[in-house]
C-alpha positions in Angstrom: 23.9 -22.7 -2.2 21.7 -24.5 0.3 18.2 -22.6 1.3 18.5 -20.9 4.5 15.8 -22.3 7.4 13.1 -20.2 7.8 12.1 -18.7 11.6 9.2 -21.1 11.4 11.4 -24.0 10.3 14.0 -22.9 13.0 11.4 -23.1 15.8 10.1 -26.7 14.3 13.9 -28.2 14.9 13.9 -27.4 18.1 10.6 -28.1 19.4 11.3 -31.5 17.9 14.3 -31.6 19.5 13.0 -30.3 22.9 10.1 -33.1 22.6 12.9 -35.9 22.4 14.4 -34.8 25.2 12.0 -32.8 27.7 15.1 -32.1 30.4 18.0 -31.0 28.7 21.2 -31.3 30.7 25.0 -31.7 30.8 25.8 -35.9 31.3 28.9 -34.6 33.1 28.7 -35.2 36.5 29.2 -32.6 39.5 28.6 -31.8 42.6 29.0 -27.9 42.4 30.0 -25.0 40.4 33.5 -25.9 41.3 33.6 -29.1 40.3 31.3 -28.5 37.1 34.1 -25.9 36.5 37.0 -29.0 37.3 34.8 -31.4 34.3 34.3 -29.8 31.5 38.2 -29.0 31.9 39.1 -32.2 31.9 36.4 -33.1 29.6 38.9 -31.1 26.6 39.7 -33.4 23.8 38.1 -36.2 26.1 34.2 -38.1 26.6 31.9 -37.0 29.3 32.3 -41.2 30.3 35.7 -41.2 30.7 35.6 -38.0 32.7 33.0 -39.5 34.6 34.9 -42.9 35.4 38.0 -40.1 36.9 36.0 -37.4 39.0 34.0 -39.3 42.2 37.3 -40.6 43.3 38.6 -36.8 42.6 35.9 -35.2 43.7 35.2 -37.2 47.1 38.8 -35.7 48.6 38.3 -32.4 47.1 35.3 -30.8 46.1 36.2 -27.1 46.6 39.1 -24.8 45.4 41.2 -25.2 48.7 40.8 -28.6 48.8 42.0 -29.1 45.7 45.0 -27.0 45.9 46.1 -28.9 49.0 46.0 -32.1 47.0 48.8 -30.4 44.5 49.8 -31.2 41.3 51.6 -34.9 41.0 48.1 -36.3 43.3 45.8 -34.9 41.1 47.3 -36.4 37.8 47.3 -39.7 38.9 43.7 -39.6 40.2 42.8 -38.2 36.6 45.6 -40.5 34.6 42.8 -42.2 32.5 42.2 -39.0 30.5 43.5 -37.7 27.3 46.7 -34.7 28.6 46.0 -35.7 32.0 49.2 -34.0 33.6 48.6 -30.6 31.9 45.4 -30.5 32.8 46.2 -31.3 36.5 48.4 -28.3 36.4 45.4 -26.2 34.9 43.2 -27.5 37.8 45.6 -26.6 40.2 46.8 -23.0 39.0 42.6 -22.5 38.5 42.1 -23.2 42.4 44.8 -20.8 43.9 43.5 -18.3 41.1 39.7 -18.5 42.5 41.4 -18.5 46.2 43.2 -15.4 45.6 40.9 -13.6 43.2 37.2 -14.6 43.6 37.0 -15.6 47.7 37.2 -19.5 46.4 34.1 -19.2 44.2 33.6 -19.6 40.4 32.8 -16.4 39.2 29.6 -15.4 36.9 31.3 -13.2 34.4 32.7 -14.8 30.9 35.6 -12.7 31.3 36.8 -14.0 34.9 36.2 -17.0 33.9 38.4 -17.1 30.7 41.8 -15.5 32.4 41.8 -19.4 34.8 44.2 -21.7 33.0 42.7 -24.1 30.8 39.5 -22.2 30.4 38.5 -21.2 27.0 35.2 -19.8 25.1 33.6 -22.5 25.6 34.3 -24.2 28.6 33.1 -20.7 30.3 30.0 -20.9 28.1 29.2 -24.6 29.5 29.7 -23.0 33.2 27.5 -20.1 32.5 24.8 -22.0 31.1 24.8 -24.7 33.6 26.2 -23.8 37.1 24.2 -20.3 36.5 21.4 -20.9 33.6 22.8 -18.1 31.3 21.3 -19.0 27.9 25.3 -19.6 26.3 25.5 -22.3 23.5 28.6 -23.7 23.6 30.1 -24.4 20.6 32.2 -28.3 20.6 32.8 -30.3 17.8 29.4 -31.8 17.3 27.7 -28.7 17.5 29.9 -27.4 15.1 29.2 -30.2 12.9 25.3 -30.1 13.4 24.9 -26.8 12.4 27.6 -27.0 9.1 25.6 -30.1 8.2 22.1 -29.0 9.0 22.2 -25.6 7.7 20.9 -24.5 10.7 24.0 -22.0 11.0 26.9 -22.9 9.3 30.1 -21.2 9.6 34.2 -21.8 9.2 34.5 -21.6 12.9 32.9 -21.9 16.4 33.0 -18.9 17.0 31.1 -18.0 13.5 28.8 -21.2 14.5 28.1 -19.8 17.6 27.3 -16.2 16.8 24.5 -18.0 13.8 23.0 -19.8 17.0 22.6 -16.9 18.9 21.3 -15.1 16.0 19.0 -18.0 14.6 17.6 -19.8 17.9 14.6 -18.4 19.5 14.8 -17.0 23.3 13.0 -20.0 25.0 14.7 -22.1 23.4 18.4 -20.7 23.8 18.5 -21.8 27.7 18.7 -26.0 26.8 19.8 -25.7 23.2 23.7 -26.3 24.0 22.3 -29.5 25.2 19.9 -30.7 22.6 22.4 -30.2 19.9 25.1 -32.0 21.8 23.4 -34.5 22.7 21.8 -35.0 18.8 25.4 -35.0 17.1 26.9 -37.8 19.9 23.9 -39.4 19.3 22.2 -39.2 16.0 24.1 -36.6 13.7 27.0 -38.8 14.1 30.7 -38.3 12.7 31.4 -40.7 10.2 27.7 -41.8 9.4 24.5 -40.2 10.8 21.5 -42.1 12.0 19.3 -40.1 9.5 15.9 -42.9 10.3 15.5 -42.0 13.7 16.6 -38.6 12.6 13.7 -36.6 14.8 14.9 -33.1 12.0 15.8 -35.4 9.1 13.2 -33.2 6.6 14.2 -30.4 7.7 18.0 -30.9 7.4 19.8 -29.6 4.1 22.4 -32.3 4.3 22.7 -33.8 0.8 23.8 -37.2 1.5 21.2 -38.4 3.9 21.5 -42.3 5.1 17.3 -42.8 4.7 15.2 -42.5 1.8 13.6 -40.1 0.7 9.7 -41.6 1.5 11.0 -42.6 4.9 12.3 -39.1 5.7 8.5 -37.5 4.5 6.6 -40.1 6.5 8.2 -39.6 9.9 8.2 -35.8 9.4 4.1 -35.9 8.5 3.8 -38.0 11.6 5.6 -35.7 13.8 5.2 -31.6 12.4 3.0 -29.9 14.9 1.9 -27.6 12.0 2.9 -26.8 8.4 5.8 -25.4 8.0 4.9 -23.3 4.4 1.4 -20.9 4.8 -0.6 -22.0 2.3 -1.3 -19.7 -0.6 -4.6 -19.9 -2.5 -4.6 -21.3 -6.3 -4.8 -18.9 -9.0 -7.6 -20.1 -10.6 -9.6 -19.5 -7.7 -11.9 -16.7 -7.6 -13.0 -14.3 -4.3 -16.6 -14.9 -3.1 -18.4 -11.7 -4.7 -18.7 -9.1 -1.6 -22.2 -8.2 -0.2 -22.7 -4.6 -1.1 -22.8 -2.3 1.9 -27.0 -2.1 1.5 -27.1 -5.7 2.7 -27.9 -7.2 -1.2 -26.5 -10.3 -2.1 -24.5 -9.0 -5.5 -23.6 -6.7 -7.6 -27.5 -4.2 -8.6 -28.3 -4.4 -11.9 -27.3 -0.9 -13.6 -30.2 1.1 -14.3 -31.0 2.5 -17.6 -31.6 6.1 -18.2 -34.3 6.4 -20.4 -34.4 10.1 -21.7 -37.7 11.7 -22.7 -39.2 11.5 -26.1 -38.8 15.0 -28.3 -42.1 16.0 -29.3 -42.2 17.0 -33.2 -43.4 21.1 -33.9 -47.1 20.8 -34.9 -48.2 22.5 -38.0 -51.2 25.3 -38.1 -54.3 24.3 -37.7 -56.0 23.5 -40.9 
């Protein structure tokens, strides 16, 4: 069984995380809660670049819920044809926009809830709209957050759901706000699939992966170069003895004991001759 991370290894990852990317944010790209909302639908079981190569031509005739119902159905797929189950999600997109038009006055609600009765919306794409359109601190769980925290250690679980809930529990609060991003962002780019990038690996030491692609001496040297602090307290060495303690007189030791002498019995004296 791998060692669990401790709170102060835990807050190491992500400050170096945080460090290698100072402004965590989404790479889709949107103009408004609306059409963040529209993406990360259509980013299901599909890249953020091949969404983003769809949505300007989308997104320049309709950019709001009534806009986009007016388009209908059939336009909408072929201006999103490029992407993975293109005509269901067209239908989601559509059936999402009469849904905020007749429920929410044509605005993406701020409530989980709401947000996961619109077609095509799941846990997680409402997690990705809370955290971004209204900086709620949600991590959203995809597949390579799922696969950095099984790998890592950093919260493993069977399901994103069960990877999510260790995140929550694990990650501290001012961290929790970009770290949906940071750990994105380090599986598509580092913690790869098929064969991570362990030597530019920012959290390689601290990773319980077993099957790291970097040696062992390469792994220590970039992690001395980089920890802010040390990540285990030091603990003084048995052999080594505590300073003797100025007594409360102000001396410098220990007083010698002092000896009782007792007084000398005096023998009887005999008459006087």
């Amino acid at each position: 069984m791998r060692r669990r991370f401790s709170k102060r290894e835990v807050a190491e990852f992500y400050r170096r995380l945080s460090a290698s990317r100072p402004i965590p944010q989404t790479e889709l790209e949107f103009i408004n809660p609306f059409t963040l909302l529209v993406a990360v639908v259509l980013s299901a079981q599909a890249t953020d670049i091949g969404v983003n190569k769809a949505t300007p031509a989308l997104f320049d005739l309709a950019d709001t819920p009534a806009k986009m119902a007016a388009l209908g159905e059939e336009r909408v797929a072929q201006l999103v044809r490029t992407i993975g189950l293109y005509r269901t999600k067209a239908r989601n997109i559509i059936a999402l926009s009469r849904m905020l038009i007749d429920q929410h006055g044509g605005a993406v609600p701020r409530d989980r809830e709401a947000l996961e009765k619109l077609p095509g919306v799941g846990r997680k794409t409402a997690s990705v709209v809370l955290n971004v359109a209204f900086g709620e601190p949600t991590i959203a769980v995809d597949t390579h957050i799922f696969r950095v925290g099984n790998r890592t250690g950093l919260a493993p679980g069977k399901t994103p759901l069960a990877v999510e809930e260790g995140l929550e529990a694990v990650t501290p609060a001012r961290y929790k706000h970009g770290a949906h991003h940071w750990l994105i962002l380090h599986g598509r780019y580092v913690c790869k699939a098929r064969k991570p990038d362990c030597p530019v690996c920012a959290v390689a030491d601290l990773c319980r992966y077993g099957a790291k692609t970097a040696p062992a001496e390469m792994i220590a040297a970039r992690a001395e170069a980089i920890t802010a602090e040390p990540l285990v307290e030091a603990k003084p060495r048995r052999s080594e003895k505590p300073p003797p303690q100025p007594s409360p007189a102000g001396g410098g030791g220990r007083k010698p004991a002092l000896k009782r002498t007792l007084p000398r019995k005096r023998g009887r004296e005999g008459p006087t001759p």
